[in-house]
N, C-alpha and C positions, 0 to 999 in steps of 0.2 A: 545377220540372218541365221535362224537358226538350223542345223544341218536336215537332211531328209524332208524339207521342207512343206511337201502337202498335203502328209497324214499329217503332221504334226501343228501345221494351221488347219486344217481342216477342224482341227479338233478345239481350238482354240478358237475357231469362230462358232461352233456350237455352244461351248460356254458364253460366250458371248450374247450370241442370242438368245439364252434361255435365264441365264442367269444367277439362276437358281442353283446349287451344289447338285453336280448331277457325276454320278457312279460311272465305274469302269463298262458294265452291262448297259447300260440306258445308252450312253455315247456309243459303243459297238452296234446299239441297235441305229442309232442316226448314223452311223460312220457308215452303213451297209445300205443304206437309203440313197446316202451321196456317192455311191460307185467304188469305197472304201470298205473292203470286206476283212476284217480284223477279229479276232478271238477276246475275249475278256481279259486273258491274260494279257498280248498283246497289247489293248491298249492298258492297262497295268502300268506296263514295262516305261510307255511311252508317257504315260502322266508321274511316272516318278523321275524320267529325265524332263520333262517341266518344272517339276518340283524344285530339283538340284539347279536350274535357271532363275528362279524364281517367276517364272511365268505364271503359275498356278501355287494355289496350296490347298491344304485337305480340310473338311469343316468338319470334323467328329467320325460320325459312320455314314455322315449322309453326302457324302463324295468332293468335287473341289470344284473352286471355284477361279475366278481369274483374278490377278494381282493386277493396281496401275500398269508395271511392266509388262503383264502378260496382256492387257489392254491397245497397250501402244505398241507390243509386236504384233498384236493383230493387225493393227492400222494401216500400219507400214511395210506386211510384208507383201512380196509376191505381187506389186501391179499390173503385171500384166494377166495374170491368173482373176487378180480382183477386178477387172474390166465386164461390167454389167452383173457383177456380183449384190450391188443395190437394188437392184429389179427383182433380181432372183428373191433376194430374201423377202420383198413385198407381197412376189407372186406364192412363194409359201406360208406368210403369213395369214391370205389371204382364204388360201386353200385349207388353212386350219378354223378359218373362223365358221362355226355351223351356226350363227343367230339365226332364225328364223323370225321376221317378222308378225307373223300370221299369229305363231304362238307365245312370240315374246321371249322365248327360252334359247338358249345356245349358247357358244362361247364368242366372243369379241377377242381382236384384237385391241393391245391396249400398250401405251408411254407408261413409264412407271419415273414418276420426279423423285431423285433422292433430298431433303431439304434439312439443313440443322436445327435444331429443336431449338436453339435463339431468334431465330427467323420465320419459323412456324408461324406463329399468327398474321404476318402482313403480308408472307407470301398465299399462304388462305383466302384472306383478302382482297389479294390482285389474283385469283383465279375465282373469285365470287364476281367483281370485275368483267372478265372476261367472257365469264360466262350469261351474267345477266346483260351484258352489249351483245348475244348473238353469236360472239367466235368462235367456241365451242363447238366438234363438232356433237357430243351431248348435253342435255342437259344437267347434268350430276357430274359426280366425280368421286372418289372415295378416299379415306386417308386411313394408310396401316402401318402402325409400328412394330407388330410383330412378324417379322419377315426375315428369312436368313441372309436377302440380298440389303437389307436395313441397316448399315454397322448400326453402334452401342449411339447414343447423344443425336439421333436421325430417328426421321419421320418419312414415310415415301406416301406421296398423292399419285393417286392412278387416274389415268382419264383414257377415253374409250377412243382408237385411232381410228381413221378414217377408213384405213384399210379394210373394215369389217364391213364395210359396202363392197367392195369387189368380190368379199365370200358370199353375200347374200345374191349380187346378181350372179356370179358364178354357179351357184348353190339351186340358180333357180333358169339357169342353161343360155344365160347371157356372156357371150366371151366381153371380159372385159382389161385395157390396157393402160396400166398407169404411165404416160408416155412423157410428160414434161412436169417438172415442179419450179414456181417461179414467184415474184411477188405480183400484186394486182393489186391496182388502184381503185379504192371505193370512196365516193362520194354520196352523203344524206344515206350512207346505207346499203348503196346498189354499186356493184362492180360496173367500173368504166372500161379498164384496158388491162391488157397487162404489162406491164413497165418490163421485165426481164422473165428470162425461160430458160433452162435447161435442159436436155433429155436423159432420160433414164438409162435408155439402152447404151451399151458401153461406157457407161463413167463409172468411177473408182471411189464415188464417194457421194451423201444424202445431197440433192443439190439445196430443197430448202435449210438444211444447215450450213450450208456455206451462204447464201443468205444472212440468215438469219445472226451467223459469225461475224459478218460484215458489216452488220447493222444497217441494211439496205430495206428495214420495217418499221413502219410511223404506230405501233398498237397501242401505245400508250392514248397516242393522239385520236384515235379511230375511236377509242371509247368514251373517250370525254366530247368526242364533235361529230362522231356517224363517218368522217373520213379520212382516210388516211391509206395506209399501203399496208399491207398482209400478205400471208402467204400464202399461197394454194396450188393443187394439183390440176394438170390437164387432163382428162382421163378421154380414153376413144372405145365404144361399144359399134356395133354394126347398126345401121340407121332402120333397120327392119324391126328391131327393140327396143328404138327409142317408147312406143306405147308401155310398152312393158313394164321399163325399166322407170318410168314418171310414175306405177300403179305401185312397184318397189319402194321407191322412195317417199310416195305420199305416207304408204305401211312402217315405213323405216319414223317417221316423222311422228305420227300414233303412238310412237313406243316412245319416244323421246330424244330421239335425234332431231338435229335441226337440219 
């Protein structure tokens, strides 16, 4: 573990989360958001003792990004610090997302798949796939090569997360809580049950990815026969919104959500 431990992950899960090569000023400006009030210089100091770890390294002028290593000390460090740290970051990405279904414009949150350029066409394919059975939560998706989070001989497919429902009912004064992620059993189409559940608040880690790790998901099967097992969110709004939030999602569904 590395020393001073919560500026110095703090800062390492911001990389994380964004991705993107991001500057000593851009992260001071998130470090001061998260209750971590730092100077430019300051964090400076601190991404060049990352650097000398290999946690981090610098992309040209346009700031650093995280190494494998500095990936997997993110993962692992600090559990007890990391307990409901999954929630949080949904409930932020959610509060970032401004779509507005009315107008169709705003930002989405969104997966970004890294894939090798040998693999490219049939991984294409199995999300052409996926998408035309329904499990998508859009209907598109888009593929970019030119991207700093892209190494050299990769391709990244973005697809649109589901999170960006929780921005629009939020956005539009519906509290809303992603409370459980778990797999669910569908049959001809229509969810029946759901086979396992986890909850969000205080865990230390995506529980549909530990799913999903496990191989506790029939998708392959679900698009060739309408059933099989998939993953999904539990989410809980106040029941006074339920009208509301069905007039939401009908709008949501207009744009091209499913």
């Amino acid at each position: 573990m590395i020393k001073t431990e919560h500026k110095y992950i703090e800062i390492l899960r911001i990389l994380k989360e964004h991705q993107e090569p991001m500057g000593a000023k851009r992260l001071s400006e998130m470090l001061a958001e998260r209750g971590y009030v730092m100077t430019d210089r300051a964090v400076q100091y601190y991404l060049r003792y990352l650097d000398t770890r290999g946690f981090t390294e610098k992309v040209g002028n346009q700031g650093r990004i995280l190494t494998p290593s500095g990936i997997m000390e993110t993962d692992r460090a600090l559990v007890d610090d990391r307990i409901g740290f999954v929630i949080s970051k949904l409930e932020r990405l959610a509060f970032r997302s401004t779509f507005d279904p009315a107008t169709s414009t705003g930002d989405v949150a969104y997966n970004l798949t890294i894939v090798p350029d040998e693999i490219l066409e049939p991984v294409s394919q199995m999300f052409d796939k996926v998408r035309d059975a329904g499990c998508s939560f859009f209907s598109g998706y888009s593929v970019i090569d030119r991207d700093p989070r892209v190494p050299s001989g990769h391709t990244g497919i973005l697809t649109v997360c589901s999170i960006t429902m929780d921005g629009v009912f939020q956005h539009n004064g519906i509290p809303v809580k992603v409370a459980y992620g778990g797999t669910i059993q569908i049959e001809d189409k229509k969810p029946v049950r759901f086979m396992n559940i986890i909850g969000y608040q205080g865990s230390t880690v995506d529980s549909l990815q530990l799913f999903l790790g496990a191989g506790l998901t029939s998708i392959n099967q679900y698009i060739n026969t309408g059933s099989g097992i998939s993953l999904a969110n539990v989410r809980q709004i106040p029941g006074a919104a339920e009208e509301r939030s069905q007039i939401l999602i009908q709008e949501m569904q207009a744009c091209g959500f499913r």
